[in-house]
C-alpha positions, 0 to 999 in steps of 0.5 A: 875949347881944349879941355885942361886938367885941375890936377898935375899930369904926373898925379893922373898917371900915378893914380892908373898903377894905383887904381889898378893895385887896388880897385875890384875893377882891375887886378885889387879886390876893393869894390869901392877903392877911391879913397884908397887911391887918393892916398896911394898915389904919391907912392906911383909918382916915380913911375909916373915920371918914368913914363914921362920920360919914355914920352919926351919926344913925339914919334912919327904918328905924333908928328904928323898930325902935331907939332913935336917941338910943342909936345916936347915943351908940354912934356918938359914943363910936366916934368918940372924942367920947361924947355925955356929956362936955363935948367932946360932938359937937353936929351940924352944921345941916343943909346945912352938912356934906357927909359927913352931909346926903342927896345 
C-alpha cells in the first residue's frame, strides 16, 4: 500500500525554504526550529504553488515509468484546480509562462 500524506502538499513544500531559513541544520542558526517552522510556513505557501507550477507536467523520465495524464491530475488537484471540473487548469502555450517553459 502507498503511503498518503495527512498534510497538504503545498504545506510540505512550503515547510522546506522554511525549515532551511531557520534550522542550525540548513542555513538558520536554531538548534531546535520546529516550532518556529510550524509557524513560519504559511508565509513560504506562494513559493510552494510556484513550485507546483513548475511540476504540472511530467517530463520524459516521469512518463516513462508513469502516467502523465495521472500526474497532471494529481498536480492540478493540489493546486485547488482538479482537471474534472469546469475551473480545470487548461496550460498555457508554450512560451508564454515563465514559471512553467524550460530556461
Amino acid at each position: 500500500m502507498m503511503n498518503v500524506a495527512k498534510t497538504s502538499v503545498i504545506e510540505r513544500i512550503a515547510r522546506v525554504p522554511a525549515a532551511q531559513r531557520l534550522s542550525g541544520n540548513a542555513d538558520g542558526s536554531q538548534p531546535s526550529a520546529a516550532p518556529d517552522v510550524d509557524e513560519a510556513w504559511p508565509d513560504y505557501q506562494a513559493d510552494a504553488i510556484a513550485v507546483l507550477k513548475t511540476m504540472r507536467e511530467a517530463d520524459e523520465d516521469m512518463a516513462a515509468v508513469g502516467d502523465p495524464a495521472t500526474w497532471e491530475r494529481m498536480i492540478a488537484a493540489a493546486l485547488g484546480t482538479p482537471l474534472d471540473t469546469p475551473d480545470a487548469f487548461d496550460p498555457p502555450a508554450s512560451g508564454n509562462d515563465p514559471l512553467h517553459d524550460d530556461p
